[in-house]
N, CA, C and O atoms as a GROMACS GRO file, in nm:
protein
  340
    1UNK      N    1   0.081  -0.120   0.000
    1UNK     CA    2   0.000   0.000   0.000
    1UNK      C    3   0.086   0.126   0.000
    1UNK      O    4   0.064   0.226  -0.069
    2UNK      N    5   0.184   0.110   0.082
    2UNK     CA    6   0.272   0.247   0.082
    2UNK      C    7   0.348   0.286  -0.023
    2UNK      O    8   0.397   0.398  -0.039
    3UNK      N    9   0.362   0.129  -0.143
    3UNK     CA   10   0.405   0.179  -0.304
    3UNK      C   11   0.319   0.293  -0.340
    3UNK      O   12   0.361   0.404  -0.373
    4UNK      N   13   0.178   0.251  -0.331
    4UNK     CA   14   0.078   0.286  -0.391
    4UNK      C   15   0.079   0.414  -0.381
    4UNK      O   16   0.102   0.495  -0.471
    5UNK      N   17   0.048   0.441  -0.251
    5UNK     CA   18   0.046   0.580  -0.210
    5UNK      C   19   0.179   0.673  -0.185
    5UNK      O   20   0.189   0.748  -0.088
    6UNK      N   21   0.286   0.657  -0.293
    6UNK     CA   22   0.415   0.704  -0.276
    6UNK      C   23   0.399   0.746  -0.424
    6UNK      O   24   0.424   0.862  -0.458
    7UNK      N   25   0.348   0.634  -0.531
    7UNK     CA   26   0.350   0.649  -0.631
    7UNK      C   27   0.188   0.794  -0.677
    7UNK      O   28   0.174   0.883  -0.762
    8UNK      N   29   0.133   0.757  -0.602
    8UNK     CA   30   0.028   0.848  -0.642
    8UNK      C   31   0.066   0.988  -0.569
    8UNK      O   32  -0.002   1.077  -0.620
    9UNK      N   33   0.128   1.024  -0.496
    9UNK     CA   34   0.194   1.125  -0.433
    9UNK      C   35   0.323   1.220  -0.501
    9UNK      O   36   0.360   1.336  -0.481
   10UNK      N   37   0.374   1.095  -0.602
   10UNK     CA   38   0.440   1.156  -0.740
   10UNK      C   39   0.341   1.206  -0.835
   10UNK      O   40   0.332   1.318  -0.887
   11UNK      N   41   0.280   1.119  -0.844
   11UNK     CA   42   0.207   1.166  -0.985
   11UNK      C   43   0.142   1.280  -0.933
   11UNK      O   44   0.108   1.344  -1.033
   12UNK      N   45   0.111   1.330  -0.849
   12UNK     CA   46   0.061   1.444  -0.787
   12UNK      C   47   0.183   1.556  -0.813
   12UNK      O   48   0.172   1.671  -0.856
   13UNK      N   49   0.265   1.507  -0.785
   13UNK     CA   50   0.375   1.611  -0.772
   13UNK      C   51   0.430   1.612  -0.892
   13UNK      O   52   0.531   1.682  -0.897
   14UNK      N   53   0.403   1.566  -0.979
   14UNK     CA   54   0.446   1.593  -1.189
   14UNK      C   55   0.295   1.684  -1.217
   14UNK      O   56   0.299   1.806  -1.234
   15UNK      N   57   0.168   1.607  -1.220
   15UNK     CA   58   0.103   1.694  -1.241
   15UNK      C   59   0.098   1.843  -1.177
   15UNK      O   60   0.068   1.932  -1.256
   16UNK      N   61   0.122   1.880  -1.049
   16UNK     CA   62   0.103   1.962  -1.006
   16UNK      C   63   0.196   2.098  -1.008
   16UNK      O   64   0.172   2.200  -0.943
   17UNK      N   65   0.326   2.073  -1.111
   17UNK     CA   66   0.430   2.082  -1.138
   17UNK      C   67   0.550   2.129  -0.982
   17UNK      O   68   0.628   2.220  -0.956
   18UNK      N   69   0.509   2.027  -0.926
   18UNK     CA   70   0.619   2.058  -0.814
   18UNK      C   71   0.771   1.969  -0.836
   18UNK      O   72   0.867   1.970  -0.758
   19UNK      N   73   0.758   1.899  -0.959
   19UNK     CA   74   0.920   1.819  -0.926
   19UNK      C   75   1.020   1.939  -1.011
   19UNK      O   76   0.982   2.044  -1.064
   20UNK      N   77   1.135   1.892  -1.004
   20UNK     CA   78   1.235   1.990  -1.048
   20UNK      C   79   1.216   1.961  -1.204
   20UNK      O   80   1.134   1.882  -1.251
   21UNK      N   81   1.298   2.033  -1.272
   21UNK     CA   82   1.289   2.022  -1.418
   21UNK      C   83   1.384   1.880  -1.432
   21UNK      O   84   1.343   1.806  -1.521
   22UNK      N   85   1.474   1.843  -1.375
   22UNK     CA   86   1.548   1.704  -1.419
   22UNK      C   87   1.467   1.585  -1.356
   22UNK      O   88   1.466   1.485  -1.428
   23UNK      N   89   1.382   1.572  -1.212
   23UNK     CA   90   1.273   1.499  -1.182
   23UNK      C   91   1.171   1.495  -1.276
   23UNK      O   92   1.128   1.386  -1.316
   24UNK      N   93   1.142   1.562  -1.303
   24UNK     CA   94   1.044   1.584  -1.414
   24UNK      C   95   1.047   1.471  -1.579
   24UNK      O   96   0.974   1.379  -1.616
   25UNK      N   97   1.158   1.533  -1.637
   25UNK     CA   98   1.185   1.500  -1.745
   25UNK      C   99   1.229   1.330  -1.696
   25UNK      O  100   1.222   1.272  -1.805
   26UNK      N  101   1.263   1.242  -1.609
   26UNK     CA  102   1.316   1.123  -1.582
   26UNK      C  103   1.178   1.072  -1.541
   26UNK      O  104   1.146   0.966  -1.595
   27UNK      N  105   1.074   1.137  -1.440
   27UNK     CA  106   0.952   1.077  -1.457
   27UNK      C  107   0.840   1.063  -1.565
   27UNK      O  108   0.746   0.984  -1.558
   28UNK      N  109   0.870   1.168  -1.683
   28UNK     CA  110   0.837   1.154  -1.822
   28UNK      C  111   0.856   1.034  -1.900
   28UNK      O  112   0.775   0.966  -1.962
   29UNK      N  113   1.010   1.020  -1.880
   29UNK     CA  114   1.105   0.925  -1.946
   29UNK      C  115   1.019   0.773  -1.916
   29UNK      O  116   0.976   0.689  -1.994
   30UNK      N  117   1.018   0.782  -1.786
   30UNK     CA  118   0.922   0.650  -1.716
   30UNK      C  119   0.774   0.634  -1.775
   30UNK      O  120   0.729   0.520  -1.776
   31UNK      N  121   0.699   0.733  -1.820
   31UNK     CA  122   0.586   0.741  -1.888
   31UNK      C  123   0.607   0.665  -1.982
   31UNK      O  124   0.547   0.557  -1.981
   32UNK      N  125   0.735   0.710  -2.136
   32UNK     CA  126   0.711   0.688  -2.234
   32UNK      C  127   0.717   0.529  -2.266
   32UNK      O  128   0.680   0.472  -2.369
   33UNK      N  129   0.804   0.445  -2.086
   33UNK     CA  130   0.819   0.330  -2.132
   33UNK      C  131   0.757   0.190  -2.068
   33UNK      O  132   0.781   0.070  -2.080
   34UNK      N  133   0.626   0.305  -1.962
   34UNK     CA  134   0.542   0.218  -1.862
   34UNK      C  135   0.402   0.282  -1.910
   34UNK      O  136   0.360   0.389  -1.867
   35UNK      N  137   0.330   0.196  -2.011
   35UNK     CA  138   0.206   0.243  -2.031
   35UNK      C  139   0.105   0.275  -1.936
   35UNK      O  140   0.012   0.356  -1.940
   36UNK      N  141   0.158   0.163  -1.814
   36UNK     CA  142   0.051   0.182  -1.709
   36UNK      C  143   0.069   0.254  -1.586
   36UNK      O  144  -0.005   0.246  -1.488
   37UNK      N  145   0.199   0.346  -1.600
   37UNK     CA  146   0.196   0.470  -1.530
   37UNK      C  147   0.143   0.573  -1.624
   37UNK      O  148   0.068   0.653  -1.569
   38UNK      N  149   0.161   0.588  -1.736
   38UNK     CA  150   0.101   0.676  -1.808
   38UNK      C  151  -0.040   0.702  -1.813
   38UNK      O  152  -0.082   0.817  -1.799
   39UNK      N  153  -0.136   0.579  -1.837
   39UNK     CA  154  -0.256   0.503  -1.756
   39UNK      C  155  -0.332   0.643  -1.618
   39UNK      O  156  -0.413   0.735  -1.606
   40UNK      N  157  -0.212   0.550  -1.532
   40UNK     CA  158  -0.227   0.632  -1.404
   40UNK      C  159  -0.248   0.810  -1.413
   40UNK      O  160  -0.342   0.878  -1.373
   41UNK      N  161  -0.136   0.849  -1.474
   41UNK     CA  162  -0.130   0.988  -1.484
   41UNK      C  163  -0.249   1.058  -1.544
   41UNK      O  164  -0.292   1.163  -1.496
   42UNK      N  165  -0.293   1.009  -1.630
   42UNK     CA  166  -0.425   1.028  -1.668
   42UNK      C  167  -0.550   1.041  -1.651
   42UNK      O  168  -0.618   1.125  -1.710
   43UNK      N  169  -0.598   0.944  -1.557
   43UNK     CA  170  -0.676   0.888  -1.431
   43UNK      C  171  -0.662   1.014  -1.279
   43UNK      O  172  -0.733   1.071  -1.196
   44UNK      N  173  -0.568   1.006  -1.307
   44UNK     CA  174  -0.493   1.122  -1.191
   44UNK      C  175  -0.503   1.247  -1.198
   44UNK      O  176  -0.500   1.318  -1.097
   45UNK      N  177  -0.517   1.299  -1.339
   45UNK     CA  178  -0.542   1.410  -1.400
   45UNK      C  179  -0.672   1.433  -1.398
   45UNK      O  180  -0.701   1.547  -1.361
   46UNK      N  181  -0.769   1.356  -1.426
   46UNK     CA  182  -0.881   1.399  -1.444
   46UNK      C  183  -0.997   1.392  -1.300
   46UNK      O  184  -1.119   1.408  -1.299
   47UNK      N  185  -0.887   1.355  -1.170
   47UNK     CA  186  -0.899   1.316  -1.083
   47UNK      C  187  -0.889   1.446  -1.016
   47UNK      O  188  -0.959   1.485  -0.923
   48UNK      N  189  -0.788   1.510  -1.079
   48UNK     CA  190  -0.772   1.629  -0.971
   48UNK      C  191  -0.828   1.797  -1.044
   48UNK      O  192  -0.815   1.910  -0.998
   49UNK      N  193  -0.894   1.746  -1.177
   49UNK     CA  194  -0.962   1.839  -1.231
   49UNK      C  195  -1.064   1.849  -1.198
   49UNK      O  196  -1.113   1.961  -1.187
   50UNK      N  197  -1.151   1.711  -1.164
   50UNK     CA  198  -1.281   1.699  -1.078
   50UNK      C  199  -1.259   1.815  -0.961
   50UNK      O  200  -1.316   1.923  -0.949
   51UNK      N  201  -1.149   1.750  -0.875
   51UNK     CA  202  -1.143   1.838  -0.721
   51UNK      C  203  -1.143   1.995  -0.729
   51UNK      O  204  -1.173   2.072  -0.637
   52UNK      N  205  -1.096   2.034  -0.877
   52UNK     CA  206  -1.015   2.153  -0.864
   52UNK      C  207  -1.225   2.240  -0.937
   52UNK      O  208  -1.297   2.336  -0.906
   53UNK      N  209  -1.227   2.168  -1.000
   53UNK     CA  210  -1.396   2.147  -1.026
   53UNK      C  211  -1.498   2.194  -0.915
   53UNK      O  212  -1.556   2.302  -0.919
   54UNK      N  213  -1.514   2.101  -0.816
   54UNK     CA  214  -1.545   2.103  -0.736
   54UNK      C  215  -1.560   2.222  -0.593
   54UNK      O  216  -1.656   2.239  -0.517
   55UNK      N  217  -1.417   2.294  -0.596
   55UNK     CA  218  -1.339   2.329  -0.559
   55UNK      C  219  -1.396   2.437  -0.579
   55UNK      O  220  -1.480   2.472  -0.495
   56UNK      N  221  -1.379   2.494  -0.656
   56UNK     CA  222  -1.466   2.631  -0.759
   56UNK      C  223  -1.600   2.666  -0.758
   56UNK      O  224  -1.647   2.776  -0.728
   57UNK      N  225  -1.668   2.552  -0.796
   57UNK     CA  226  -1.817   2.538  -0.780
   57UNK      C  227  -1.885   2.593  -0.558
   57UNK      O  228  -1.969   2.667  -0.506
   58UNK      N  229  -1.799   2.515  -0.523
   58UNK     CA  230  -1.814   2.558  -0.373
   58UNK      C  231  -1.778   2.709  -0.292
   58UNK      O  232  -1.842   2.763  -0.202
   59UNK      N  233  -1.661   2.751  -0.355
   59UNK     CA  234  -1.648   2.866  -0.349
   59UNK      C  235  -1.736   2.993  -0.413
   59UNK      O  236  -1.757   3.095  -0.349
   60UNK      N  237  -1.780   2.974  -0.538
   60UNK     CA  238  -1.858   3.018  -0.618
   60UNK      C  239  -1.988   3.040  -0.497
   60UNK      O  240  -2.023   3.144  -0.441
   61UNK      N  241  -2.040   2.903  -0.482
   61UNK     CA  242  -2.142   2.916  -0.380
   61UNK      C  243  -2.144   2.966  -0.262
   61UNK      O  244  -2.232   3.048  -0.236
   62UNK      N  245  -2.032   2.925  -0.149
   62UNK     CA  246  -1.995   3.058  -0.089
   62UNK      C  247  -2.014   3.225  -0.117
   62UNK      O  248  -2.097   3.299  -0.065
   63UNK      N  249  -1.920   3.254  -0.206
   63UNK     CA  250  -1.947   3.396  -0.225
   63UNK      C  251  -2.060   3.428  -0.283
   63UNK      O  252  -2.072   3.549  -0.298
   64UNK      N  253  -2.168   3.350  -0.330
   64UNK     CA  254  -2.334   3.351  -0.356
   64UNK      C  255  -2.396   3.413  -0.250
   64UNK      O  256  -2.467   3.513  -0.257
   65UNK      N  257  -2.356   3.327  -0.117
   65UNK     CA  258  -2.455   3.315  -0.017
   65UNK      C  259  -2.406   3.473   0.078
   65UNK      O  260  -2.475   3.517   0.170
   66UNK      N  261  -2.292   3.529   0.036
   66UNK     CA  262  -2.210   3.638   0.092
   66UNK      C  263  -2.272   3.751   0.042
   66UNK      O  264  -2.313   3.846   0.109
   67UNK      N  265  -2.278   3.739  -0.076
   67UNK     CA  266  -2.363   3.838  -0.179
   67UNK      C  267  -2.484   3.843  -0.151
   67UNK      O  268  -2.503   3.952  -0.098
   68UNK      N  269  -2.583   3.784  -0.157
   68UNK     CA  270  -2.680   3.780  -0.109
   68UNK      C  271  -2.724   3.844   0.050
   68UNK      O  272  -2.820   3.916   0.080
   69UNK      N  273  -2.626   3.792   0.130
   69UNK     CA  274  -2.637   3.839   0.267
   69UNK      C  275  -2.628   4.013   0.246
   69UNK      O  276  -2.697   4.086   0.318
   70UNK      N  277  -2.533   4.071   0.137
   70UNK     CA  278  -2.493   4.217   0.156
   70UNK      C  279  -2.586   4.278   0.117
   70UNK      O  280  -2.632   4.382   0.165
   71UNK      N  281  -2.641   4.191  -0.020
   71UNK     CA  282  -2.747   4.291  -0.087
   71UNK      C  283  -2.857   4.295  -0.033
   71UNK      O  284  -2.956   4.320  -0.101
   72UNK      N  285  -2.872   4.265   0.136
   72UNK     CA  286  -3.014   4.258   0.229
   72UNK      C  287  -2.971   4.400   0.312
   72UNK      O  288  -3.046   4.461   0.388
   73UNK      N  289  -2.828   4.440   0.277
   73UNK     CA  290  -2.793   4.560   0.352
   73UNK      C  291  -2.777   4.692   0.285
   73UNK      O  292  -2.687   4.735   0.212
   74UNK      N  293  -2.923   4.765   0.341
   74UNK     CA  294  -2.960   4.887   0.242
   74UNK      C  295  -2.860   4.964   0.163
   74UNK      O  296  -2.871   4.982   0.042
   75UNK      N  297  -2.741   5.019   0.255
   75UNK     CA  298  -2.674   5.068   0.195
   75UNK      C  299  -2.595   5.047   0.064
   75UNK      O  300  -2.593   5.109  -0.042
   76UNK      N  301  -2.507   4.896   0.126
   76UNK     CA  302  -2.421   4.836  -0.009
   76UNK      C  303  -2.575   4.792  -0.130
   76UNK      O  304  -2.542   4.812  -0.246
   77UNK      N  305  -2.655   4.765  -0.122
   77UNK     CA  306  -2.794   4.758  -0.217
   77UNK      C  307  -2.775   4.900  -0.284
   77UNK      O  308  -2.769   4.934  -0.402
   78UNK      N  309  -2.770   4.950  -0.201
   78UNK     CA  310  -2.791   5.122  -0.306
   78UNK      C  311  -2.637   5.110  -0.363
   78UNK      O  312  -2.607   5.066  -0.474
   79UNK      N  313  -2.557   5.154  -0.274
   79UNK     CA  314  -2.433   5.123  -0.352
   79UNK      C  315  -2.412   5.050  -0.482
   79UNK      O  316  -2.376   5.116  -0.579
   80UNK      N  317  -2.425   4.960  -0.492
   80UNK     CA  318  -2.381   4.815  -0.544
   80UNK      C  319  -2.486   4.883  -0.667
   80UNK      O  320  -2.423   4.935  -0.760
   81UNK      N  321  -2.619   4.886  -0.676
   81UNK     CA  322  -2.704   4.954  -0.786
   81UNK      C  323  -2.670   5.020  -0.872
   81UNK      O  324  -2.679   4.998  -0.993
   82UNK      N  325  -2.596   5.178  -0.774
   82UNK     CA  326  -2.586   5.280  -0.822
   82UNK      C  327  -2.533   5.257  -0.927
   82UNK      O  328  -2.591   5.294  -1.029
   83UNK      N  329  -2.419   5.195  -0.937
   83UNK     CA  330  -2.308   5.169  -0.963
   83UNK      C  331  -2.356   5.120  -1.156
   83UNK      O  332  -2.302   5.147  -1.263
   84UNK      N  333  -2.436   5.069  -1.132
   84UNK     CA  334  -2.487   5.001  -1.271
   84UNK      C  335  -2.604   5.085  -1.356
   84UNK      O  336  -2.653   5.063  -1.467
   85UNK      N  337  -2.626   5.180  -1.268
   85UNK     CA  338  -2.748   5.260  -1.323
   85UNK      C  339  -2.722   5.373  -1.466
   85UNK      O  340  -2.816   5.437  -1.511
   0.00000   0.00000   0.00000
């Protein structure tokens, strides 16, 4: 298990571009000649586009529910209006 999760902790760290440029290019190298890390990276990718997805969508909703709260407050309401009028 601790392969597992050593290896997915790389692939985190290529996608995420945290390895160095010579880590990098040697864990590439390993791509071009292990289909099924390449596999992985892929899987991994679209794994952390979900989160990053996700991620956004929640914040988004947050600052919804923020907005909403202000525009119940007369002033920033007039403000915030004026502004577009």
């Amino acid at each position: 298990m601790r392969k597992q999760l050593a290896e997915i902790r790389e692939i985190d760290r290529y996608l995420l571009q945290e390895m160095t440029a010579p880590v990098r290019l040697v864990f590439q190298a390993r791509m071009l000649v292990a289909p099924a890390l390449r596999e992985k990276v892929r899987y991994q990718r679209k794994a952390l586009q979900l989160l990053f997805w996700l991620a956004r969508e929640e914040k988004r909703a947050q600052l919804d529910i923020v907005f909403q709260r202000l525009m119940k407050e007369d002033h920033f309401h007039q403000s915030i209006t004026s502004i577009f009028k």
